[in-house]
C-alpha positions, 0 to 999 in steps of 0.5 A, spaced: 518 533 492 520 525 493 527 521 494 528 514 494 534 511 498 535 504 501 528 502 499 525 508 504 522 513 498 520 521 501 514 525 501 515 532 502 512 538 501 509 545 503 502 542 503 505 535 507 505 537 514 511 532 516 515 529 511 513 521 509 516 515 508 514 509 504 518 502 505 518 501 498 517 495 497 516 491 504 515 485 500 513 480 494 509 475 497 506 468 495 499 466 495 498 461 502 501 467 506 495 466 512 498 461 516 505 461 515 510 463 516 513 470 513 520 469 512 516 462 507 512 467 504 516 473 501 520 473 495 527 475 496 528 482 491 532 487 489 531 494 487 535 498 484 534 507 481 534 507 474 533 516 473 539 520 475 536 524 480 536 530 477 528 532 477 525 531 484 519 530 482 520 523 478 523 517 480 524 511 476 526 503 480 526 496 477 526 490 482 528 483 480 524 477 483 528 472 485 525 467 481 526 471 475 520 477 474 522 483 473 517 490 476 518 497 473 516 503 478 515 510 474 513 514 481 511 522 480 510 527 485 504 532 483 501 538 487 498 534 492 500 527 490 503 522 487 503 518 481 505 509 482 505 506 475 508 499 476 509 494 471 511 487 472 513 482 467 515 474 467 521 473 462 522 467 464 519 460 461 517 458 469 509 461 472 510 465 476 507 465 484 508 473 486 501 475 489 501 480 492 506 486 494 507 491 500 508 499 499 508 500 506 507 508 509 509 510 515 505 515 518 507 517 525 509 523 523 503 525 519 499 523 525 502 528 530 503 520 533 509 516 535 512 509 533 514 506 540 507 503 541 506 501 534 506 494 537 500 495 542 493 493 541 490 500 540 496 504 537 495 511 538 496 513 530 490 508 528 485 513 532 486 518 527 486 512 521 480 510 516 478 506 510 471 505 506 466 500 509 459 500 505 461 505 502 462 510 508 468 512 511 470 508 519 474 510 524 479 505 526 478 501 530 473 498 527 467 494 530 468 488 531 477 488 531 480 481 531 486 479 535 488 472 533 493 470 528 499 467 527 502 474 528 499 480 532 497 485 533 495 489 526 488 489 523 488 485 516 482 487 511 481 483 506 478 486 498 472 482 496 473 476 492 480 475 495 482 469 498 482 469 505 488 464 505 492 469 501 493 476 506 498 477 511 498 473 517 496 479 521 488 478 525 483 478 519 478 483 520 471 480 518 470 487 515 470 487 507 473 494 504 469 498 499 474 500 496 482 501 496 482 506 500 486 507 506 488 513 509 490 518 517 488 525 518 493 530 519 495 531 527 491 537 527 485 534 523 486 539 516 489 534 513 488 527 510 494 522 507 490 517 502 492 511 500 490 507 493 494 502 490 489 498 484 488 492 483 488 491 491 489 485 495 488 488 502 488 494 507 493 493 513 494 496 519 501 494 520 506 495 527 511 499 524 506 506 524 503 504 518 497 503 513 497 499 507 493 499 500 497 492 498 497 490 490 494 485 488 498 481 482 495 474 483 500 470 479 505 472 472 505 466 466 511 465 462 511 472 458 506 475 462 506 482 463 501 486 469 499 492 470 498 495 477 497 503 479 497 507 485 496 515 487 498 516 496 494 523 497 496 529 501 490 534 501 485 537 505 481 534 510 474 533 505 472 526 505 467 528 499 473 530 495 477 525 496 473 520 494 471 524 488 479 524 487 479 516 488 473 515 483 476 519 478 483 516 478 481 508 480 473 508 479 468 505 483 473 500 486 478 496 486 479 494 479 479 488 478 484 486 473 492 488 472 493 486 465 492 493 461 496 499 462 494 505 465 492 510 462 
């Protein structure tokens, strides 16, 4: 099941071990965000539900953009997962510079961990967190792990193809992700949360007990319409079926354009 209230979404469910929460969405950014300051990057929104509640497996939001752009979420829970579909749309006669955004997933609970040292260098939850590095799955923390930026701690992971100049302002790993795929095992190790939002700008893990697949938009024209999907995955502790999961939902990869709807 899901809900969604003050921009927090809910995943719950017999096969989920402990309720998830979603920050959804942290933030709309702009592109330069590396060196800057994070209240000079993010596009202020707002977000308002548009079903009536009434089905708990379906929720439907529109975000407005400050500068004009409209986003559209069709979120759908399944058995074992849940469905984004995104549309971003610039009515507007002005470009614009919304780059990439945020759906931040806490995931503590998931983890058998707790919040109180999300902030510390090597936080407990990461011990049980992975992504895809040359194809294979990698444990954080990974080797080399970056400390220096203009806010730490956390670990940045940018997709191939991104500029660096264009991610959060978090340590930069130099470590590139195969795919879009990030994800924790439960706390007793039988379950995995997987997480995958196409196209992808970057994998964060964040100081709020969270990962992060964060989407990539790169820029609306005046009339531009985008398209971005994403699944968050809870199912049972085997890798080989989860990225068969992933490959069959998103491909190979991270896609590599937003401009066709999803099938």
């Amino acid at each position: 099941m899901i809900d969604w209230k003050n921009r927090i979404l809910t995943i719950s469910g017999p096969g989920t071990p402990a309720p998830i929460e979603v920050l959804y969405l942290e933030a709309y950014c702009r592109p330069g965000s590396t060196h800057r300051r994070w209240n000079e990057t993010v596009i202020p929104h707002t977000s308002k539900r548009l079903d009536d509640r009434s089905d708990p497996h379906r929720i439907e939001i529109e975000d407005r953009l400050a500068d004009g752009v409209r986003v559209h979420h069709l979120i759908r829970a399944g058995r074992d997962e849940v469905d984004f579909q995104i549309r971003l749309t610039n009515p507007t006669d002005r470009p614009s510079q919304v780059w990439w955004a945020q759906p931040c997933v806490r995931v503590d609970r998931f983890t058998g961990t707790t919040r109180k040292d999300a902030r510390e260098l090597y936080p407990a939850y990461i011990r049980k967190s992975f992504l895809f590095i040359d194809g294979k799955l990698t444990r954080m923390p990974t080797r080399p792990w970056a400390t220096e930026a203009l806010y730490t701690p956390g670990q940045v992971y940018r997709m191939a193809g991104v500029d660096p100049a264009n991610v959060n302002p978090r340590p930069l790993s130099p470590l590139v992700p195969s795919n879009a795929l990030v994800g924790c095992f439960s706390a007793d190790g039988k379950k995995i949360l997987g997480i995958a939002f196409v196209p992808c700008q970057e994998i964060f893990q964040g100081v709020l007990a969270c990962l992060h697949s964060d989407f990539r938009v790169a820029g609306l024209k005046p009339g531009e319409t985008k398209f971005v999907r994403g699944r968050i995955y809870v199912v049972d502790a085997d890798v080989e079926r989860l990225l068969e999961r992933y490959r069959r939902d998103f491909g190979a990869g991270p896609a590599r354009t937003g401009s066709r709807p999803p099938k």
